[in-house]
C-alpha positions in Angstrom: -18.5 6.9 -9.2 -17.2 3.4 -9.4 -18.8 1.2 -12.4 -19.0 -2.2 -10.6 -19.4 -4.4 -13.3 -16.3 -2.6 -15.3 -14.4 -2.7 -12.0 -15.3 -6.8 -11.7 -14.7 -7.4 -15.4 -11.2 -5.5 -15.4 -9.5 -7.1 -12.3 -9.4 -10.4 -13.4 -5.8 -9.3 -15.4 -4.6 -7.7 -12.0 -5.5 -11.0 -9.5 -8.1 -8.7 -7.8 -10.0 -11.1 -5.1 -13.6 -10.6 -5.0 -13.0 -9.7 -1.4 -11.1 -6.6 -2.3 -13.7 -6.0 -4.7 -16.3 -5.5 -2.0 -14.3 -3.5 0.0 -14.0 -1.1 -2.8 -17.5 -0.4 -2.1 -17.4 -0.6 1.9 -15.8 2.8 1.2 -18.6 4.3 1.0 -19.5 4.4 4.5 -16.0 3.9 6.0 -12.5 5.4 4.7 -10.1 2.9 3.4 -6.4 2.3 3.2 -4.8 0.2 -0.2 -1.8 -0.7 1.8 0.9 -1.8 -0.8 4.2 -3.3 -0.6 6.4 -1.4 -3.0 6.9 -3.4 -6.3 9.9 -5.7 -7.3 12.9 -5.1 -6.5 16.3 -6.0 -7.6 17.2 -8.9 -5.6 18.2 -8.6 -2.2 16.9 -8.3 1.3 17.2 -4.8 3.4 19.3 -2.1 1.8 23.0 -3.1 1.1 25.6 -1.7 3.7 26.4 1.8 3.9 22.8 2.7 2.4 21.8 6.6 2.9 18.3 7.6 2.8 18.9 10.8 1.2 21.0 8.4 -1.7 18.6 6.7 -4.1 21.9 5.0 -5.4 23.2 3.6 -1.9 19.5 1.4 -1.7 17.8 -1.7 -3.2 15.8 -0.4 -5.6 12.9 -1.2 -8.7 14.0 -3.4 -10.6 12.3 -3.2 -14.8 9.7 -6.0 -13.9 8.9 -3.8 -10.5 8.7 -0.5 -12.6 6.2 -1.9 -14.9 4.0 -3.8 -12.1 3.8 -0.7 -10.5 2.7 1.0 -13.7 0.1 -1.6 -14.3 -1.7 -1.6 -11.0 -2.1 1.9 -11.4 -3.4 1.7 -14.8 -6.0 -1.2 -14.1 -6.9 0.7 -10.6 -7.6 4.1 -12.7 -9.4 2.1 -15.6 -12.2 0.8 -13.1 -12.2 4.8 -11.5 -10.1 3.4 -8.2 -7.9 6.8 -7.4 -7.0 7.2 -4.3 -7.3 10.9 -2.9 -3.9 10.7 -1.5 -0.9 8.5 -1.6 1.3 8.1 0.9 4.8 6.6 0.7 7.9 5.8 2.8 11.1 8.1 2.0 12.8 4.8 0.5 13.4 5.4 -2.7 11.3 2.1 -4.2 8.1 2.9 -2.3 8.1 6.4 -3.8 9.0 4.8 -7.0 6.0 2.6 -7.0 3.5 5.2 -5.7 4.6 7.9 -8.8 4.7 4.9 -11.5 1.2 3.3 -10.3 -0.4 6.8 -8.9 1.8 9.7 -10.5 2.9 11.3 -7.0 3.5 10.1 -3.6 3.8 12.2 -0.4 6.8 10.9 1.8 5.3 10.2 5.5 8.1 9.0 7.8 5.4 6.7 9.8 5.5 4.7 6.5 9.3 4.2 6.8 11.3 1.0 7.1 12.1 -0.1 10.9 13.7 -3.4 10.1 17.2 -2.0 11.1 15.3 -0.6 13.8 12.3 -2.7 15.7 12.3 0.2 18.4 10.5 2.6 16.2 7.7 -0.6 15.1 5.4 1.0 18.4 5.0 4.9 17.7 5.0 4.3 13.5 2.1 1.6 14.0 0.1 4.1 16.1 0.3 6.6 14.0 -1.1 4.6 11.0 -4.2 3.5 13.0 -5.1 6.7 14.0 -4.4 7.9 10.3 -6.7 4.6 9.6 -9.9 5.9 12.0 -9.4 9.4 10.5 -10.2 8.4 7.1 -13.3 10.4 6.1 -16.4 7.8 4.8 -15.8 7.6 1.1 -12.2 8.5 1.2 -9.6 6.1 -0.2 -6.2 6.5 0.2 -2.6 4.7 -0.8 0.3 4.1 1.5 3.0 2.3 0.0 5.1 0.7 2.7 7.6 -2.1 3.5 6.7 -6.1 4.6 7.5 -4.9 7.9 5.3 -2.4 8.5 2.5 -4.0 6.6 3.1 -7.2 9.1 2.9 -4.5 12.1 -0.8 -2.9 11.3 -2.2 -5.8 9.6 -0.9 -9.0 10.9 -0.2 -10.1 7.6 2.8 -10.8 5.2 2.5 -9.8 1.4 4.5 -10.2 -1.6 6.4 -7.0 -3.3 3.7 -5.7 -5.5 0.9 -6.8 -3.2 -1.9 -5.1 -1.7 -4.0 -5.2 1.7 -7.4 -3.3 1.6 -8.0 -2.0 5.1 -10.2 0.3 7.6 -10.1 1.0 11.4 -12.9 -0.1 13.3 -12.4 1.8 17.0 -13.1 -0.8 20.0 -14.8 0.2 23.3 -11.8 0.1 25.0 -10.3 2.8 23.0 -8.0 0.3 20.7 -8.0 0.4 17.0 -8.6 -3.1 15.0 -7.8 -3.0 11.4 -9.7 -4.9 9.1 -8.1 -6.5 6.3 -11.3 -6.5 3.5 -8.8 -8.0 1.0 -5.9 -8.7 -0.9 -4.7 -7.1 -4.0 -1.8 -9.1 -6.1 -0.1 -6.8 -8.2 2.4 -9.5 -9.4 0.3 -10.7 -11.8 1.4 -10.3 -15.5 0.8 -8.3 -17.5 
């Protein structure tokens, strides 16, 4: 059981916006997704040439100020009794990084993956995450730690490495799925 007034009093360090806050407790009678960009990296955009998937050496990776914000969301999530019952993660080596450090495990899930080099998979990957969205369980919270491509794709929304979008699928009468973004999480804050 989440302690509100713990949970209010402890996300202040984190940059937890009220809104989130209330989703938090929306879970009860819907499931919900904390969709997070994987923390800092080391500078760069996309992976640098040549990049293998299977090669956590060939990509742009954590950097020591991404390790550690990924280790405090986690903490200040846990502290307030916010564990997600699964975590989900792209097969690129910094989202698995951030769910471990921040969740201590992360289950790769290929719809979570990367298309930038690829804008042709952007239609099946998004699919699949708002079915996955709908089939949430009420009460179940989950992780997914994803790319600013991806997140853009299901939410409509850019974030900041580190930061966090706080969704559930609402299905439509005409069969669609519309996300709901219930708030933002920043991650970046110091520590």
């Amino acid at each position: 059981m989440i302690d509100r007034r713990r949970l209010l009093a402890g996300a202040a360090g984190l940059g937890l916006a009220r809104p989130a806050l209330g989703a938090v407790f929306d879970a009860r009678s819907h499931g919900l997704v904390v969709m997070l960009r994987h923390a800092l990296t080391e500078p760069g955009v996309g992976d640098p040439p040549g990049w293998r998937l299977d090669d956590c050496g060939s990509q742009r990776n954590l950097s020591a100020e991404g390790r550690a914000q990924a280790q405090r969301l986690g903490a200040v999530l846990a502290a307030q009794g916010l564990r997600p019952a699964r975590v989900r993660s792209s097969r690129w080596c910094r989202c698995l990084d951030t769910g471990r450090l921040a969740f201590g495990g992360a289950e790769p899930w290929p719809a979570l993956d990367s298309f930038f080099d690829d804008r042709s998979r952007e239609p099946a990957q998004t699919a699949a995450l708002r079915e996955a969205l709908l089939a949430l369980a009420p009460g179940e919270v989950q992780a997914w730690v994803t790319h600013q491509v991806n997140i853009s794709a299901l939410a409509g929304e850019s974030t900041a490495m580190g930061e966090a979008l706080v969704l559930r699928g609402e299905r439509q009468p005409d069969g669609g799925v519309r996300v709901l973004r219930l708030g933002r999480i920043d991650a970046a804050a110091r520590g």
